[in-house]
C-alpha positions as CSV (number, residue, x, y, z in Angstrom):
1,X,-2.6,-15.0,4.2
2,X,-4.6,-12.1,6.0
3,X,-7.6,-10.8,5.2
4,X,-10.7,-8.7,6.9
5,X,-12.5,-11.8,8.3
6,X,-9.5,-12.8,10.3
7,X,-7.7,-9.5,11.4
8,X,-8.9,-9.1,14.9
9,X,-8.0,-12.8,15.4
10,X,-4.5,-12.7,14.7
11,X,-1.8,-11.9,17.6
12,X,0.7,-9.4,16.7
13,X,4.2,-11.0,15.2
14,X,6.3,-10.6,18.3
15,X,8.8,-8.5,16.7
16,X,6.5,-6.0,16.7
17,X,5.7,-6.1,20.3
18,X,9.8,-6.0,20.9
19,X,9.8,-2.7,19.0
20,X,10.4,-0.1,22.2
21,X,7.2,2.2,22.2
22,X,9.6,5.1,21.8
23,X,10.9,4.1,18.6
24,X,7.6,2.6,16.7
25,X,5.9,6.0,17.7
26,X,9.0,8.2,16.6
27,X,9.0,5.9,12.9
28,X,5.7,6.1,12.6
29,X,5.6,10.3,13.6
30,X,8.4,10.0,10.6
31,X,6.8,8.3,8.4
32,X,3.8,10.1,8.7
33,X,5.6,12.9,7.2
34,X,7.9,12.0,4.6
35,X,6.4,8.5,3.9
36,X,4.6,7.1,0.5
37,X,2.3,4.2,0.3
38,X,2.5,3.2,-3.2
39,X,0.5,1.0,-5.8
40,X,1.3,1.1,-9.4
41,X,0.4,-1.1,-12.1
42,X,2.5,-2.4,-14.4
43,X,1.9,-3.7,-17.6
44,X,2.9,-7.1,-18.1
45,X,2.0,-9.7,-20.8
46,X,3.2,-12.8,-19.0
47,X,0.2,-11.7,-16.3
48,X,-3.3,-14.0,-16.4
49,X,-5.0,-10.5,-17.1
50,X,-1.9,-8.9,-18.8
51,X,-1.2,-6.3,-15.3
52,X,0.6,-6.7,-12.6
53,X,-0.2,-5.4,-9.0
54,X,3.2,-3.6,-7.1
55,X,3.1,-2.3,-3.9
56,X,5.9,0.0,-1.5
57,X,6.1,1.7,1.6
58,X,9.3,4.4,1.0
59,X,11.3,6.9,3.1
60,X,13.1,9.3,1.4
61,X,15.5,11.9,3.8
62,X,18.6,13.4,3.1
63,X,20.0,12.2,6.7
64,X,20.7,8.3,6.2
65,X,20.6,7.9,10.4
66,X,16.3,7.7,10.9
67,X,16.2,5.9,7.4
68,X,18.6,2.5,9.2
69,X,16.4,3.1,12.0
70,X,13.4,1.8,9.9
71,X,15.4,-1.2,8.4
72,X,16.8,-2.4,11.6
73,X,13.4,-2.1,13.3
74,X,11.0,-3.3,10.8
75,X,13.6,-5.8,9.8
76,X,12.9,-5.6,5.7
77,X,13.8,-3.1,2.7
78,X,17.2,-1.7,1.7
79,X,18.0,1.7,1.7
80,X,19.6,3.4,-1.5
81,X,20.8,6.6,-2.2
82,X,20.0,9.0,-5.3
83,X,23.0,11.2,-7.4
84,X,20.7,14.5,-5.5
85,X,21.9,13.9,-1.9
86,X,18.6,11.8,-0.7
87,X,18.8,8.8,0.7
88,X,15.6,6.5,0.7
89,X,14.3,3.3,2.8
90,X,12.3,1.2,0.4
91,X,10.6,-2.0,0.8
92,X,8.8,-3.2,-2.9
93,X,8.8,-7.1,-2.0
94,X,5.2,-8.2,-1.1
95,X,5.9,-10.7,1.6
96,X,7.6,-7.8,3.5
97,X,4.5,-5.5,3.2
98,X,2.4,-8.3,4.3
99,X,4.2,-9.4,7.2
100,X,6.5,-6.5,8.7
101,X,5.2,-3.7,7.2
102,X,1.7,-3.5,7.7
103,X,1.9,-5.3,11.1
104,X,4.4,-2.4,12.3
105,X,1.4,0.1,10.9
106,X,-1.1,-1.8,12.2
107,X,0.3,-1.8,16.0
108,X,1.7,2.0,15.6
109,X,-0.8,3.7,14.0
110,X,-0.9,7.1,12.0
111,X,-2.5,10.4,13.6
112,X,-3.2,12.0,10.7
113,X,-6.3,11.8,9.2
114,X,-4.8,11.6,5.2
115,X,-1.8,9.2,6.1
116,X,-4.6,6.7,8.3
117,X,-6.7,6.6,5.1
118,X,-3.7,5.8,2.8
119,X,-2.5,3.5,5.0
120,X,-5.7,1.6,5.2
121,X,-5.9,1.7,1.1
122,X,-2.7,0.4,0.4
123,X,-3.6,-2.7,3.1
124,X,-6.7,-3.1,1.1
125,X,-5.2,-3.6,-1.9
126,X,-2.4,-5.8,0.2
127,X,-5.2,-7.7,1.3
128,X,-7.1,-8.5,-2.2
129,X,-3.8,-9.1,-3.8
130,X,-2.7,-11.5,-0.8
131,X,-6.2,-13.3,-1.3
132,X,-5.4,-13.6,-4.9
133,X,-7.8,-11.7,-6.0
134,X,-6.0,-9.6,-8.6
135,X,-6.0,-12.6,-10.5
136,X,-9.6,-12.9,-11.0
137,X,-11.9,-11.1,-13.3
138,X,-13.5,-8.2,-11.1
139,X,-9.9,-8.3,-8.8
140,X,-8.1,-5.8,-11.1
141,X,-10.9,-3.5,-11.2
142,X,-11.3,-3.3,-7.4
143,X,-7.3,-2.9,-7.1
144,X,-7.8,0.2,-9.3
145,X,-10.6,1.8,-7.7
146,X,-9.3,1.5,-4.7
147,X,-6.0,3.0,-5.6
148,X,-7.5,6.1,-7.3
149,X,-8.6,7.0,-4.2
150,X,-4.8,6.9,-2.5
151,X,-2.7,9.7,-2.5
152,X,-5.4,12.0,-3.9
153,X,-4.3,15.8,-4.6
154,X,-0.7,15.3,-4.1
155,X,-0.1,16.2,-7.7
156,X,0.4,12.6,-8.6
157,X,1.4,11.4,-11.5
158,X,0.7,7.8,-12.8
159,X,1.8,5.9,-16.3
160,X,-1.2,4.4,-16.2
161,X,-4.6,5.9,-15.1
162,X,-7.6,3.8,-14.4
163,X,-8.9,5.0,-18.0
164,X,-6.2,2.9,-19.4
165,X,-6.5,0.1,-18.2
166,X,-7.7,-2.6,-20.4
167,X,-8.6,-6.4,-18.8
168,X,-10.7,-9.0,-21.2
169,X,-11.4,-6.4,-23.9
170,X,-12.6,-3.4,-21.5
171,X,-11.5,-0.2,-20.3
172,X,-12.1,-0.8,-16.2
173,X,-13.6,2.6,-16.2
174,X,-15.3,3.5,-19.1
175,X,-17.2,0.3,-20.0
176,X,-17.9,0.0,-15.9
177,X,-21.4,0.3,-14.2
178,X,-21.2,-0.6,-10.8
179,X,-23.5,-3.1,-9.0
180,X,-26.1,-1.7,-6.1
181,X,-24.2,-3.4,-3.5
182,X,-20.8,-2.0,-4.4
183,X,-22.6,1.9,-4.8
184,X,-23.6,1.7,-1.1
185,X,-20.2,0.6,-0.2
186,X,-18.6,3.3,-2.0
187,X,-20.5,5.9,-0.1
188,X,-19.7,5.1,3.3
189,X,-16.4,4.5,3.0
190,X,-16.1,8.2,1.5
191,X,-18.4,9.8,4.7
């Protein structure tokens, strides 16, 4: 389990640290570009709160040849290939987000301002959901504030929106006044 306490203490997985510097910087340059970070919700009535949290890092490119380069290096995901000529690196299990994906992010970081803040949103709703936190009351509705924030102005489109979600009888949103201590938060992550 990882979590913000304990990140600066861990040692990078030495897979990681076998990656050749040419090639994490090249795959992350790549995925900087034609990457997506993604956290959708699911609704699911077998779920304690009736949601269900899932997270994937994908790589979509017509040429196959960078797309093996980032399952033979971060060692997880398959790669697939859709009926219009793109192929596409996916990795949707959660262990493999924890363990080889954010670790390769984490030790190769992005240059771009927008991909660096996604990045660090998709790991903090990694994190919460690794801590289990999605399963308790106020877990969902920090997953979904935190994940209207990712991807913003991309034209995104989403199932459901944080004004549809519905957890013990309330919308998150609408029937949601945030604590002082959460308000401050909020406004110096956003400076």
């Amino acid at each position: 389990m990882i979590g913000a306490d304990n990140q600066q203490e861990r040692l990078e997985p030495q897979w990681v640290l076998d990656i050749p510097e040419y090639i994490g910087w090249y795959l992350t340059g790549f995925a900087d570009g034609e990457g997506s970070f993604i956290a959708s919700l699911r609704k699911e009535n077998g779920h304690r709160l009736g949601w269900q949290v899932q997270l994937a890092f994908n790589v979509a490119q017509r040429d196959v040849s960078n797309l093996v380069l980032f399952k033979h290096y971060i060692g997880c995901g398959r790669l697939q290939y859709r009926r219009d000529g793109v192929y596409y690196f996916i990795t949707n299990d959660f262990r493999s987000i924890i363990d080889r994906i954010i670790p390769f992010f984490d030790h190769f970081p992005f240059f771009s301002d927008s991909r660096r803040k996604n990045f660090s949103l998709f790991k903090e709703i990694a994190i919460l959901v690794d801590q289990r936190q999605h399963l308790e009351p106020e877990g969902p509705r920090k997953i979904i504030l935190i994940r209207e924030k990712l991807n913003e102005g991309r034209g995104r489109t989403r199932k459901y929106n944080a004004s549809d979600i519905i957890i013990n009888g309330k919308r998150i949103l609408r029937d949601y006044t945030p604590n002082s201590d959460s308000i401050g938060d909020d406004i110096v992550r956003t400076l």
